[in-house]
C-alpha positions in Angstrom: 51.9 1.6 -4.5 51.2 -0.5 -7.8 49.4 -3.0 -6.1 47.5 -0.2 -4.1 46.1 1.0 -7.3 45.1 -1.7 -8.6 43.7 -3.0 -5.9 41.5 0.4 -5.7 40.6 -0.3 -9.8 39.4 -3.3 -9.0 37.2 -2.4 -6.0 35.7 0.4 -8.4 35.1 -1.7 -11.0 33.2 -3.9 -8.7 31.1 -0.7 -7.2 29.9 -0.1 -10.6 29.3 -3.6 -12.1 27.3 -4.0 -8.7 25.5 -0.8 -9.7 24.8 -1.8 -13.3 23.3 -5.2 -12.1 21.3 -3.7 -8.9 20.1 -0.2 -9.9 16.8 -1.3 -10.7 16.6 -2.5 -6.9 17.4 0.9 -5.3 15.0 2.5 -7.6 12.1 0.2 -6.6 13.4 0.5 -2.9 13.1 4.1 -2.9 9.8 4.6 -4.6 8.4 1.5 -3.2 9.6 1.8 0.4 11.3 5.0 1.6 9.1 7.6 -0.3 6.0 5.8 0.9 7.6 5.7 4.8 8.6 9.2 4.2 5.1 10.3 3.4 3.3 8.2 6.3 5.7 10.1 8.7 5.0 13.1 7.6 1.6 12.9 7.2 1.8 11.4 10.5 3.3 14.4 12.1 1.0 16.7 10.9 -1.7 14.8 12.5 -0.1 14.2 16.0 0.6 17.9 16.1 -3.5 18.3 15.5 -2.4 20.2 12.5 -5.6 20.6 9.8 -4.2 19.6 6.3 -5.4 22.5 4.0 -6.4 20.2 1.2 -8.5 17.7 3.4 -11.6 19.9 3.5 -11.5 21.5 0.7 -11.2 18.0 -1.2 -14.0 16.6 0.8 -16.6 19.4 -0.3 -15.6 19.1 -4.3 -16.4 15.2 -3.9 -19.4 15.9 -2.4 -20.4 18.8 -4.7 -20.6 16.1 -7.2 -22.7 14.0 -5.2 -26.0 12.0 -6.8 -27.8 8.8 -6.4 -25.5 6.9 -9.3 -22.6 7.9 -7.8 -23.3 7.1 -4.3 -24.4 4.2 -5.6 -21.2 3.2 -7.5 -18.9 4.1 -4.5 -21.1 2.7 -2.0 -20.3 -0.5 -3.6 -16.5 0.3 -4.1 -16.3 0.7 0.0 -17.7 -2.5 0.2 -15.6 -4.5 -2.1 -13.0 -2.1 -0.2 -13.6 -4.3 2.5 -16.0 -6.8 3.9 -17.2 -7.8 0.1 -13.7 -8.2 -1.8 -10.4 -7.1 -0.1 -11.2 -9.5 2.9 -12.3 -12.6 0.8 -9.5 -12.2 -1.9 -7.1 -11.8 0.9 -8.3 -15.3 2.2 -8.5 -17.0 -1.0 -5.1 -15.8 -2.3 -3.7 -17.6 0.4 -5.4 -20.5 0.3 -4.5 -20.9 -3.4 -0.6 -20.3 -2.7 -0.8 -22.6 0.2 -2.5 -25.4 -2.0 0.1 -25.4 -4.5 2.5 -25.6 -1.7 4.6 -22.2 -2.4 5.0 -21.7 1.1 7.5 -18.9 1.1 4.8 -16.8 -1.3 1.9 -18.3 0.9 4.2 -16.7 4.2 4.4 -13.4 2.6 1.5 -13.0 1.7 -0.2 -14.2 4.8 2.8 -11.7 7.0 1.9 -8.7 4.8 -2.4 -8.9 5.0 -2.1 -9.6 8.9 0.7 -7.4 9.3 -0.8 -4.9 7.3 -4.0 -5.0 9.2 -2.2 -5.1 12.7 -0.8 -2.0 11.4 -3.8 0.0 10.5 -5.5 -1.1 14.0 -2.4 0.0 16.4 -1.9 3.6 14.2 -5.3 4.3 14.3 -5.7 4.1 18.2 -2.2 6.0 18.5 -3.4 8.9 16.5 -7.1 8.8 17.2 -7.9 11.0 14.6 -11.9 11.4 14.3 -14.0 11.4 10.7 -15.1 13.8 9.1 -18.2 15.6 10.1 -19.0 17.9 7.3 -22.3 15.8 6.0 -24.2 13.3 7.5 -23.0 9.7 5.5 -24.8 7.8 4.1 -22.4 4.9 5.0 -21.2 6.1 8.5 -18.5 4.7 10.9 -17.3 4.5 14.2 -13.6 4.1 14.6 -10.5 6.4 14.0 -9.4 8.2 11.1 -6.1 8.0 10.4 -5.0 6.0 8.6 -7.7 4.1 6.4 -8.8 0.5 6.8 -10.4 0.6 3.1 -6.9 2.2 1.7 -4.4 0.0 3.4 -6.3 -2.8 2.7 -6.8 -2.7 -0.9 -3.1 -1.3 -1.3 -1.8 -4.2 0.3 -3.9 -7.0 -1.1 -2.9 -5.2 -5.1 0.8 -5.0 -4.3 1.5 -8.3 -2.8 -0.4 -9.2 -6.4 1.7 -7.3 -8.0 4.7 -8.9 -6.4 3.5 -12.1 -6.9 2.4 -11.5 -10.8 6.0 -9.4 -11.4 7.6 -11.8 -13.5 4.2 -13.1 -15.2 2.4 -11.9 -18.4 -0.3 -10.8 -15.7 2.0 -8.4 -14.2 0.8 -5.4 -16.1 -2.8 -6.2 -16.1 -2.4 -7.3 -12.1 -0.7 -3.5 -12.1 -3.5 -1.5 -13.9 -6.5 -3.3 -12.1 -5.1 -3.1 -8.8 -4.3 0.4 -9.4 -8.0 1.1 -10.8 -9.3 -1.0 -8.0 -6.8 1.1 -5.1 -7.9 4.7 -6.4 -11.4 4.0 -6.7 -11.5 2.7 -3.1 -9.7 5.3 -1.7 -11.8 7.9 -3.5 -14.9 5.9 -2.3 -14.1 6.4 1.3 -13.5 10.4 0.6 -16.7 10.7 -1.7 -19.1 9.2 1.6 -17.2 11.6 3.6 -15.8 9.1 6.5 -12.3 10.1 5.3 -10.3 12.9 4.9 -7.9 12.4 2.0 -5.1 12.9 4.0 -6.5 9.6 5.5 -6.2 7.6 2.6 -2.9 8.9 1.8 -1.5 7.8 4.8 -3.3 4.2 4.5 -1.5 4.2 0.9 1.6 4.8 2.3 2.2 2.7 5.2 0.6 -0.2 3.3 3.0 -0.1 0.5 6.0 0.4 2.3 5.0 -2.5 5.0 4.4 -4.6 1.8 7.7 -3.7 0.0 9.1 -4.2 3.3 7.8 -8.1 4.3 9.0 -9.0 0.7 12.6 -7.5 1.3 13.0 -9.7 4.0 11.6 -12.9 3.4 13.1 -12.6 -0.6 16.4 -11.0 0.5 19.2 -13.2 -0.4 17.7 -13.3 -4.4 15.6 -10.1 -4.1 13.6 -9.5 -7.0 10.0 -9.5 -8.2 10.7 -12.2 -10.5 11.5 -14.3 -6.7 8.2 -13.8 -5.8 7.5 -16.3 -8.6 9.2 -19.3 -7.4 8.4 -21.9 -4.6 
Protein backbone atom coordinates (compact mmCIF):
# COMPACT_ATOMS: atom_id res chain seq x y z
CA UNK A 1 0.00 0.00 0.00
CA UNK A 2 3.08 2.16 1.02
CA UNK A 3 4.80 1.56 -1.96
CA UNK A 4 1.55 2.26 -3.94
CA UNK A 5 1.52 5.74 -2.67
CA UNK A 6 4.56 6.57 -3.24
CA UNK A 7 4.77 5.30 -6.29
CA UNK A 8 1.51 7.60 -7.25
CA UNK A 9 3.64 10.79 -5.46
CA UNK A 10 6.18 10.30 -7.63
CA UNK A 11 4.22 9.94 -10.90
CA UNK A 12 2.51 13.26 -9.87
CA UNK A 13 5.40 14.96 -9.20
CA UNK A 14 6.61 14.05 -12.55
CA UNK A 15 3.13 15.28 -14.26
CA UNK A 16 3.71 18.57 -12.82
CA UNK A 17 7.50 19.09 -13.22
CA UNK A 18 6.72 18.00 -16.87
CA UNK A 19 4.04 20.76 -16.86
CA UNK A 20 6.33 23.43 -15.33
CA UNK A 21 9.02 22.69 -18.01
CA UNK A 22 6.48 22.24 -21.16
CA UNK A 23 3.57 24.73 -20.59
CA UNK A 24 4.91 27.17 -22.79
CA UNK A 25 4.69 24.37 -25.56
CA UNK A 26 0.93 23.60 -25.22
CA UNK A 27 0.29 27.28 -25.11
CA UNK A 28 2.02 27.94 -28.38
CA UNK A 29 0.38 24.57 -29.72
CA UNK A 30 -2.88 25.76 -29.10
CA UNK A 31 -2.75 29.27 -30.31
CA UNK A 32 -0.42 28.49 -33.00
CA UNK A 33 -1.98 25.21 -34.31
CA UNK A 34 -5.38 24.09 -32.98
CA UNK A 35 -7.12 27.54 -32.90
CA UNK A 36 -5.93 28.31 -36.32
CA UNK A 37 -7.19 24.53 -37.66
CA UNK A 38 -10.25 25.17 -35.64
CA UNK A 39 -10.97 28.39 -37.45
CA UNK A 40 -10.07 27.06 -41.09
CA UNK A 41 -12.66 24.31 -40.37
CA UNK A 42 -15.07 26.34 -39.50
CA UNK A 43 -14.77 28.88 -41.82
CA UNK A 44 -14.59 26.09 -44.13
CA UNK A 45 -17.91 24.71 -43.31
CA UNK A 46 -19.67 27.66 -43.68
CA UNK A 47 -18.43 27.93 -47.17
CA UNK A 48 -19.15 24.28 -48.25
CA UNK A 49 -22.64 24.68 -46.95
CA UNK A 50 -22.77 28.00 -49.56
CA UNK A 51 -23.46 29.85 -46.33
CA UNK A 52 -22.85 33.96 -46.89
CA UNK A 53 -20.73 35.19 -43.91
CA UNK A 54 -22.59 38.37 -42.65
CA UNK A 55 -19.39 40.37 -42.20
CA UNK A 56 -17.92 39.53 -45.75
CA UNK A 57 -19.91 42.15 -47.55
CA UNK A 58 -20.47 44.48 -45.33
CA UNK A 59 -16.53 44.64 -44.75
CA UNK A 60 -15.86 44.77 -48.43
CA UNK A 61 -18.15 48.01 -49.05
CA UNK A 62 -16.40 49.98 -45.83
CA UNK A 63 -12.92 49.22 -47.57
CA UNK A 64 -14.08 50.41 -50.62
CA UNK A 65 -15.99 53.47 -49.18
CA UNK A 66 -12.54 54.60 -48.35
CA UNK A 67 -11.29 54.05 -51.71
CA UNK A 68 -8.93 56.90 -53.63
CA UNK A 69 -6.08 56.97 -55.91
CA UNK A 70 -3.21 56.87 -52.97
CA UNK A 71 -4.72 54.16 -51.52
CA UNK A 72 -5.16 52.01 -54.34
CA UNK A 73 -2.03 52.83 -55.07
CA UNK A 74 -0.44 51.76 -51.76
CA UNK A 75 -2.36 48.39 -51.78
CA UNK A 76 -1.91 47.73 -55.30
CA UNK A 77 1.57 47.50 -54.46
CA UNK A 78 1.08 45.48 -51.20
CA UNK A 79 -0.78 42.71 -53.47
CA UNK A 80 2.15 42.58 -55.36
CA UNK A 81 4.82 42.23 -52.84
CA UNK A 82 1.92 39.77 -51.62
CA UNK A 83 3.01 37.76 -54.26
CA UNK A 84 4.84 37.78 -57.52
CA UNK A 85 7.09 40.93 -56.25
CA UNK A 86 8.18 39.75 -52.59
CA UNK A 87 6.54 36.73 -50.92
CA UNK A 88 7.73 34.46 -53.99
CA UNK A 89 11.32 35.87 -54.21
CA UNK A 90 11.92 35.91 -50.37
CA UNK A 91 10.54 32.50 -50.27
CA UNK A 92 13.33 31.48 -52.83
CA UNK A 93 16.11 33.40 -51.34
CA UNK A 94 15.46 32.29 -47.80
CA UNK A 95 16.12 28.96 -48.82
CA UNK A 96 18.86 29.45 -50.69
CA UNK A 97 20.59 31.27 -47.80
CA UNK A 98 19.79 28.32 -45.26
CA UNK A 99 20.89 25.81 -47.77
CA UNK A 100 24.30 27.79 -48.32
CA UNK A 101 25.16 27.77 -44.85
CA UNK A 102 24.40 24.16 -44.82
CA UNK A 103 21.40 24.15 -42.03
CA UNK A 104 19.76 21.63 -43.84
CA UNK A 105 17.10 20.66 -41.28
CA UNK A 106 15.96 24.68 -41.26
CA UNK A 107 16.59 24.74 -45.21
CA UNK A 108 13.93 21.32 -45.19
CA UNK A 109 11.45 23.15 -43.17
CA UNK A 110 11.40 25.84 -44.76
CA UNK A 111 11.37 24.59 -48.19
CA UNK A 112 8.27 21.67 -46.71
CA UNK A 113 6.24 24.56 -45.29
CA UNK A 114 6.38 27.31 -48.68
CA UNK A 115 5.60 24.27 -51.05
CA UNK A 116 3.41 22.69 -48.69
CA UNK A 117 1.81 25.67 -48.02
CA UNK A 118 1.24 26.53 -51.51
CA UNK A 119 0.02 22.88 -52.46
CA UNK A 120 -2.38 23.64 -49.87
CA UNK A 121 -3.87 26.78 -51.07
CA UNK A 122 -4.11 25.28 -54.75
CA UNK A 123 -5.98 21.76 -53.64
CA UNK A 124 -8.61 23.96 -51.07
CA UNK A 125 -9.26 26.30 -53.51
CA UNK A 126 -10.49 23.87 -56.24
CA UNK A 127 -12.34 21.84 -53.43
CA UNK A 128 -14.37 24.73 -52.31
CA UNK A 129 -14.49 26.72 -55.57
CA UNK A 130 -15.66 29.67 -53.94
CA UNK A 131 -15.89 32.65 -56.59
CA UNK A 132 -14.64 36.56 -55.87
CA UNK A 133 -16.30 39.02 -55.13
CA UNK A 134 -18.34 40.96 -57.63
CA UNK A 135 -19.47 44.00 -55.94
CA UNK A 136 -17.09 46.52 -58.03
CA UNK A 137 -15.25 46.14 -60.96
CA UNK A 138 -11.13 45.73 -59.77
CA UNK A 139 -8.82 47.47 -60.64
CA UNK A 140 -6.46 44.43 -60.13
CA UNK A 141 -8.89 41.54 -61.14
CA UNK A 142 -8.46 37.71 -60.99
CA UNK A 143 -9.40 34.55 -62.19
CA UNK A 144 -9.25 31.62 -59.84
CA UNK A 145 -11.13 30.59 -56.60
CA UNK A 146 -11.80 32.38 -53.54
CA UNK A 147 -11.35 30.51 -50.67
CA UNK A 148 -8.84 30.58 -49.24
CA UNK A 149 -6.28 33.34 -50.36
CA UNK A 150 -3.04 32.82 -52.22
CA UNK A 151 -1.80 36.46 -51.05
CA UNK A 152 -2.81 35.51 -47.20
CA UNK A 153 -1.38 32.14 -46.96
CA UNK A 154 1.53 33.10 -48.58
CA UNK A 155 2.67 35.95 -46.75
CA UNK A 156 1.50 34.09 -43.36
CA UNK A 157 3.66 31.40 -44.11
CA UNK A 158 6.78 33.00 -45.45
CA UNK A 159 6.51 35.54 -41.76
CA UNK A 160 6.06 32.62 -39.49
CA UNK A 161 8.65 30.20 -40.78
CA UNK A 162 10.77 33.76 -40.10
CA UNK A 163 9.54 33.89 -37.08
CA UNK A 164 10.47 30.39 -36.23
CA UNK A 165 13.62 30.71 -37.59
CA UNK A 166 14.50 34.19 -35.81
CA UNK A 167 12.73 32.74 -32.25
CA UNK A 168 15.74 32.49 -30.36
CA UNK A 169 17.55 35.63 -32.05
CA UNK A 170 17.56 39.38 -31.13
CA UNK A 171 15.59 39.64 -34.58
CA UNK A 172 12.84 37.67 -33.18
CA UNK A 173 10.65 40.57 -32.15
CA UNK A 174 11.45 42.82 -35.02
CA UNK A 175 11.04 39.52 -37.48
CA UNK A 176 7.51 39.35 -35.30
CA UNK A 177 6.23 43.00 -35.78
CA UNK A 178 7.33 43.31 -39.53
CA UNK A 179 5.93 40.12 -40.60
CA UNK A 180 2.86 40.96 -38.75
CA UNK A 181 2.70 44.64 -40.45
CA UNK A 182 3.65 43.05 -43.68
CA UNK A 183 0.72 39.84 -43.11
CA UNK A 184 -2.23 42.47 -42.20
CA UNK A 185 -1.50 44.82 -44.82
CA UNK A 186 -1.53 42.06 -47.48
CA UNK A 187 -4.48 40.56 -46.39
CA UNK A 188 -6.20 43.96 -46.22
CA UNK A 189 -4.84 44.70 -49.70
CA UNK A 190 -6.60 41.77 -51.23
CA UNK A 191 -10.09 42.93 -49.42
CA UNK A 192 -9.54 46.72 -50.29
CA UNK A 193 -9.26 45.67 -54.49
CA UNK A 194 -12.25 43.59 -53.76
CA UNK A 195 -10.98 40.02 -55.15
CA UNK A 196 -11.43 38.80 -51.59
CA UNK A 197 -13.91 38.40 -49.18
CA UNK A 198 -12.41 38.70 -45.69
CA UNK A 199 -13.65 35.60 -44.75
CA UNK A 200 -11.07 34.64 -47.55
CA UNK A 201 -8.15 35.87 -45.91
CA UNK A 202 -9.03 34.55 -42.69
CA UNK A 203 -9.15 31.30 -43.81
CA UNK A 204 -5.69 31.70 -45.89
CA UNK A 205 -4.36 32.98 -42.20
CA UNK A 206 -5.49 30.10 -40.72
CA UNK A 207 -4.48 27.12 -42.58
CA UNK A 208 -1.15 28.79 -43.26
CA UNK A 209 -0.23 29.10 -39.75
CA UNK A 210 -1.30 25.96 -38.54
CA UNK A 211 0.45 24.02 -41.67
CA UNK A 212 3.52 26.04 -40.54
CA UNK A 213 3.28 25.32 -36.84
CA UNK A 214 2.58 21.92 -37.97
CA UNK A 215 5.84 21.12 -40.51
CA UNK A 216 8.01 22.56 -37.50
CA UNK A 217 6.44 20.08 -34.87
CA UNK A 218 7.44 17.41 -36.84
CA UNK A 219 10.67 17.91 -38.29
CA UNK A 220 11.80 19.69 -34.53
CA UNK A 221 9.91 17.14 -32.47
CA UNK A 222 12.29 15.32 -30.39
CA UNK A 223 13.79 19.05 -28.98
CA UNK A 224 10.73 21.12 -29.96
CA UNK A 225 11.26 24.63 -29.48
CA UNK A 226 11.67 27.84 -31.30
CA UNK A 227 15.00 28.32 -30.02
CA UNK A 228 15.59 24.53 -32.29
CA UNK A 229 14.85 26.31 -35.24
CA UNK A 230 18.12 28.05 -34.58
CA UNK A 231 20.47 25.24 -34.78
CA UNK A 232 21.91 23.21 -37.79
Amino acid sequence: MRATQAESRREAAGVRDWLAHNAWRLLVLFVCLLLPLAGFVALAEEIHEAESLYFDQALLWRMHGLASPALDAFFLLMSRLGYQWGVIPLDLLLVAVLAFRRRWRNTLFAATAFAGSALLNIGSKQLFQRERPSLWESIAPESTFSFPSGHAMGSMTLAATALFLAWNTRWRWPVAITGGIFVFCVGLSRVHLGVHYPSDILGGWCAALAWVTGVHVLLFRRRWSPSAAAKP
